[in-house]
N, C-alpha and C positions, 0 to 999 in steps of 0.2 A: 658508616651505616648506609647500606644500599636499600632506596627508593623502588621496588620494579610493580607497585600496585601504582596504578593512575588515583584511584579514591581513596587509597592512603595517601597518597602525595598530597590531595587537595586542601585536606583538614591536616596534615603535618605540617603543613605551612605556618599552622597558629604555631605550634612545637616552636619550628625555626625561630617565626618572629620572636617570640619569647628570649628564645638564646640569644638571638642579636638585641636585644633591648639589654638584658642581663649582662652580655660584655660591655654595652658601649655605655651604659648609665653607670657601671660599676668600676671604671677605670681608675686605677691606682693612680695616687693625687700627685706623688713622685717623679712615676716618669708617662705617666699618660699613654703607655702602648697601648695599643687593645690586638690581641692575638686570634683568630675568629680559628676553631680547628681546620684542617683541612676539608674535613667531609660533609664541610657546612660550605666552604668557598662558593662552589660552583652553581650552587640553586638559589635563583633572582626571581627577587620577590618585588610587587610595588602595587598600589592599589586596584590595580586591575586582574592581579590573580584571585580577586576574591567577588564572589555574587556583588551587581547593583544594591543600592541599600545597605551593605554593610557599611557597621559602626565603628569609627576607631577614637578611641577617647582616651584619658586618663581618669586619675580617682584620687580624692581626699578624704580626709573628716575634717570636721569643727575643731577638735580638741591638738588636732596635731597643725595644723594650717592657720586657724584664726588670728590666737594672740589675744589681743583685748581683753583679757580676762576679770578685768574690772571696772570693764568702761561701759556706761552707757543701760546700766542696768542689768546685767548680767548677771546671775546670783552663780552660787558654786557646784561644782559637779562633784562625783566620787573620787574623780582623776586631780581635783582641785585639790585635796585632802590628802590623796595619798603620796603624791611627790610633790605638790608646790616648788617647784625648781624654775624653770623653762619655760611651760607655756604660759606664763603670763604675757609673754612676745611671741612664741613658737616660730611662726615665720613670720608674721604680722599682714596675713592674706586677708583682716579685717580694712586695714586699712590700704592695700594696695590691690585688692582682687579688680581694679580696671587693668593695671598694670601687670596681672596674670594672667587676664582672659585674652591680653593682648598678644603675648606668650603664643596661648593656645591655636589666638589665629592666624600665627605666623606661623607655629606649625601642622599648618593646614590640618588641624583636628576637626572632627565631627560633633562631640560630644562632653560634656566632663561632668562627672557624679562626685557629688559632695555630699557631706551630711549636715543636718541643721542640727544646732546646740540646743537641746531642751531646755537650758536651764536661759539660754540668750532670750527665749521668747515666753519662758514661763518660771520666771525667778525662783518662785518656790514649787514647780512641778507642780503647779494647779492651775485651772482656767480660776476657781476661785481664790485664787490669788495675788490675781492679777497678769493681763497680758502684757509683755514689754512692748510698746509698737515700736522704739526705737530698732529692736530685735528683728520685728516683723518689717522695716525698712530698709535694714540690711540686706535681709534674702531677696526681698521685690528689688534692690537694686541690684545685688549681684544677677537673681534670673532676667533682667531685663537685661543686662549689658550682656552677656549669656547670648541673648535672641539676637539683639541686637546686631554682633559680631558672628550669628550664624551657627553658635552651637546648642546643640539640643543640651538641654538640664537633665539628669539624671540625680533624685532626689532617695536620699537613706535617711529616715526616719531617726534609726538610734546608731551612735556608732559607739556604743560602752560609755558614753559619758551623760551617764543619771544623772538627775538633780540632787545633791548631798539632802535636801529633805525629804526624798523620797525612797531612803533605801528600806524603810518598813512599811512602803504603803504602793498603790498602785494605782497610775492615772493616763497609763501610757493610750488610751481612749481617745478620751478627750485633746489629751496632747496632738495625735494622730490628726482628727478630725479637725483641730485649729490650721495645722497645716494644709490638711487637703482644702479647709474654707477660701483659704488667703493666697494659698500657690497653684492651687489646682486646674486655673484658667489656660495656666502657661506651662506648668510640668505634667509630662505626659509619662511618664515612666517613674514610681515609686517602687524602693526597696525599702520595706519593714525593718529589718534586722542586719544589722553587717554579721558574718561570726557566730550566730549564738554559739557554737559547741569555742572556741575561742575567748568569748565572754566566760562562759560560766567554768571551764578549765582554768583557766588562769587566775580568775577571782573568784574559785572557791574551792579547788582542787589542789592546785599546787601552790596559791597566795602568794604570785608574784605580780599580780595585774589590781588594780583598783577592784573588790576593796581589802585587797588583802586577805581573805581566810581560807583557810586549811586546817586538821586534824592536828592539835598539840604534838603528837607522839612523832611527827615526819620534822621536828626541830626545824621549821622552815622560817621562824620568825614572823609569824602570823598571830593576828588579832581576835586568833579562836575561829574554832568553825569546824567542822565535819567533813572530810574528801572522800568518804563512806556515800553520803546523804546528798549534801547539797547542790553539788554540778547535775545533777538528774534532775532536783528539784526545781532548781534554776532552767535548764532546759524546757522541761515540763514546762512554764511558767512564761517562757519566751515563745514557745510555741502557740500554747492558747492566745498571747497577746497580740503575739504575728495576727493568728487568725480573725482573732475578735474586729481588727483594725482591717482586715482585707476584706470580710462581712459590710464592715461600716461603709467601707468605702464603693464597694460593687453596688450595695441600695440605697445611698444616697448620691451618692457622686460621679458613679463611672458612665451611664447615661450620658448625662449632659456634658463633662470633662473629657470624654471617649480619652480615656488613659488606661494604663494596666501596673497590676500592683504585683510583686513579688519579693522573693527575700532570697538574699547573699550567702552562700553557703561555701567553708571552707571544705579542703575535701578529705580529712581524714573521718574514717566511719566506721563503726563495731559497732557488733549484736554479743550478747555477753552475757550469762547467766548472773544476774544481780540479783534474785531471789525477790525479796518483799522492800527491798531498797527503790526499785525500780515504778516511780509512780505512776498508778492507776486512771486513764482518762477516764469521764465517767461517758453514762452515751453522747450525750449532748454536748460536751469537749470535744468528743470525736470528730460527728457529726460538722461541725464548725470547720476543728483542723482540716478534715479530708477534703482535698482538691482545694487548698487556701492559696490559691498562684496562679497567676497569666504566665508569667516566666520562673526560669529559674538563673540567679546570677551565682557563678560560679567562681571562687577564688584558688588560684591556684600558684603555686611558688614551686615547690621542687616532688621527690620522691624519697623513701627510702625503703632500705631492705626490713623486713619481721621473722623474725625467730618464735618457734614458743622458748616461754622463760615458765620455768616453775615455780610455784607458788606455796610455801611451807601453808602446812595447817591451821597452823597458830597466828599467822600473819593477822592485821589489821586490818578493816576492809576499806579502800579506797579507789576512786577512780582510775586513775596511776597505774594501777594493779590488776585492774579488772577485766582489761583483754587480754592477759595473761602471754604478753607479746614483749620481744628484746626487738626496739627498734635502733636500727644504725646505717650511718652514710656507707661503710665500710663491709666486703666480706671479703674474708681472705687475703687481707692485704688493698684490696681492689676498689676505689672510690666508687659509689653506683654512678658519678659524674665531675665534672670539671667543678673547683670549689668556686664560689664568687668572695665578695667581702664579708657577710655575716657568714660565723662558723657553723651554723645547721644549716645553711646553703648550699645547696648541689645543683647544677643546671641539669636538668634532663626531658630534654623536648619531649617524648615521648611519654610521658606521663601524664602532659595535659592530654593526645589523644587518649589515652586507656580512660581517665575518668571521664570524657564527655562517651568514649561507647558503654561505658557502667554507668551513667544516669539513662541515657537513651535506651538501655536496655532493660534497668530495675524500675526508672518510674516512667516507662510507657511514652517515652521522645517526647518530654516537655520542650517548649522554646527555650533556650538559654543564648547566656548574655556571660563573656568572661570579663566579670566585672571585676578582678585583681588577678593583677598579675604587672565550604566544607563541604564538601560532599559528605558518599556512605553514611548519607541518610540521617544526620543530624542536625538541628535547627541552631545551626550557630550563627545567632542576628549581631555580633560585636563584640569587639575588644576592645576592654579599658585595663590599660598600663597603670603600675600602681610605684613610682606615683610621677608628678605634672615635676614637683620639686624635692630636692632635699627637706626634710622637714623631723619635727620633735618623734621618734621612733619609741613612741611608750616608754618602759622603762631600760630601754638604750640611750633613752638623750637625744644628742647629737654624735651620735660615735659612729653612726654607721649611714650611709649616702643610698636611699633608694629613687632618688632624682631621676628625670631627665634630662633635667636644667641646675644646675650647681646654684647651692646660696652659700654666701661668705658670710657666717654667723658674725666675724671678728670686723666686719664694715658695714654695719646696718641692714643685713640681708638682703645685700645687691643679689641682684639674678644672672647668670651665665649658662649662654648655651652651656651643653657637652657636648659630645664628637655626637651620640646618641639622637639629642635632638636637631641634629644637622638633619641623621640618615633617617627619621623619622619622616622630617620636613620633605625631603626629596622623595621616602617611600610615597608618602601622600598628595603627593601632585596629581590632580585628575589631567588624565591625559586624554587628549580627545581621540575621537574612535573616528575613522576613515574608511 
């Protein structure tokens, strides 16, 4: 791939890093080559090709990172119920986050965004239900060593793991506002939502993600549920929550806290003719939603090709089916990119630039922040790699390594560089200007 725009080159640089992150965290456990193509070799990258200020971090959640799943007062989440496997240790970052943070400052990171466990600080998903403070002593110590060691916190509000008492009720408010009371001195940057469109496909579309439901008729082995109805509803629902909680926070808290709230967003997107399935904001919904963001954090993994697929008459109506699209890695024989280790993985740099010029061009060049995983005029304030470690991969387990740093499930989840965060460490060297 030939480079000849200058302000392409400058924002393809995310592209690259990307691919180089992606080989060298991704290295086959065998024989450890890592092969970089050739039309990647020649363009050198390190912290100084990118504006003063920029952020380079990693990313976690709670439910895949923590562990403790029983300790200390912690009551159960949706994720708790629907595999009970693994993370009751996951990687056990409850009990050793000095010994990760220490990780991060070795290599020479800026930042790292994690998410707080709802259920770790509000057992039963209610402020009247009691607050955990053991809960809320964990987070003050983890953002404090955080500060401490020099890296900025980046806080996510929900990362999919509900309180299992509150899958018919809603208190995500309140919850919100305990944490802006108790962390907000010291976290300056809030993400609302990891995922909604992620959250509500998976667990309620296709019922492979906590809490499992989907439409009988798609034999998916679901616990009931609608792929017609729900993921809209859900969305819907995660939206006004988004907002209701970025409201709370701009007139009570951002004042004094001078922080900024925004929400995570993965990047596949349809507009679709859903008829009366499709829920209705009313004004005042609206009203709320519109302009509910200081930023926008963007998660991004790979690309693939769209087909239309036809759709019989008679069909079922479900999510699944409603962008009337045949998506695949493949045309013609022809990978749209290099595979990595999960098999819906494609590297293709070029696909992070196309979605930051389609947000900067549909919603009027928000700041954004690539929170998973410039020039020409895009506000791109950072990059966080996803992730810091190998860790509990939802419902893959342990089967697949999105690490920077290797853990050895079968030795107490020791930590080891990879080749990855060697080239990390050295890309981040502030190198002094003469």
């Amino acid at each position: 791939m030939a480079y000849t725009n200058q302000k392409d080159l400058s924002l393809l640089n995310l592209g690259f890093l990307l691919l180089l992150l992606l080989i060298g965290s991704l290295v086959s456990e065998s024989n450890g080559k890592v092969i970089i193509p050739t039309q990647y070799a020649s363009l050198h990258l390190n912290r100084t090709s990118f504006p003063p200020g920029f952020i380079f971090g990693t990313a976690s959640s709670s439910y895949q990172y923590e562990g403790a799943a029983n300790e200390d007062g912690r009551g159960p989440s949706i994720w708790d119920n629907f595999t009970h496997k693994y993370p009751d240790v996951a990687i056990d970052e409850y009990h050793r986050y000095k010994e990760d943070v220490g990780i991060m400052k070795e290599m020479n990171l800026d930042a790292y965004r994690f998410s707080i466990s709802w259920s770790r600080l509000l057992p039963n998903g209610k402020v009247s239900g009691g607050v955990n403070k053991k809960g809320i002593k964990y987070y003050n110590d983890l953002i404090d060593e955080l500060i401490a060691k020099g890296l900025k916190p980046f806080v996510t509000l929900f990362h999919w793991d509900t309180p299992q008492a509150l899958e018919e009720d809603e208190h995500f408010k309140e919850y919100a506002e305990l944490c802006f009371k108790e962390f907000g001195d010291r976290v300056k940057h809030w993400i609302t939502l990891n995922e909604p469109w992620s959250y509500a496909v998976g667990g309620y579309a296709t019922g492979y993600a906590a809490p499992g439901r989907c439409s009988v008729w798609q034999k998916l082995n679901c616990t009931g549920g609608d792929s017609g109805t729900e993921p809209y509803l859900v969305i819907h629902h995660q939206l006004i929550s988004h907002a209701i909680a970025v409201k709370l926070y701009r007139d009570k808290y951002q004042a004094s806290q001078k922080g900024v709230i925004g929400i995570s967003l993965v990047a596949p997107c349809m507009k679709v003719l859903v008829g009366k399935r499709l829920p209705k904001f009313t004004k005042e919904e609206a009203k709320v939603v519109k302009g509910s963001f200081d930023f926008v954090g963007l998660n991004y993994y790979t690309t693939s090709y769209a087909a239309y697929a036809h759709l019989p008459n008679n069909s079922f109506p479900s999510y699944n089916t409603d962008s009337r699209t045949n998506v695949t890695t493949e045309r013609n024989g022809v990978s749209i990119g290099p595979k990595a280790a999960s098999p819906w993985l494609r590297v293709y740099p070029l696909g992070i630039y196309n979605i930051l010029q389609y947000t900067k061009e549909k919603y009027n060049n928000p700041l954004i922040y690539i929170t998973e995983n410039g020039k020409d005029g895009v506000k791109v304030k950072g990059y966080f790699a996803w992730s810091l470690l190998d860790n509990y991969e939802w419902i893959s387990g342990y089967t697949v390594r999105f690490g920077i740093n290797f853990v050895d499930y079968k030795d107490h989840q020791k930590r080891y560089p990879k080749l990855s965060a060697h080239w990390f460490k050295n890309f981040l060297v502030k190198k002094k200007k003469y």
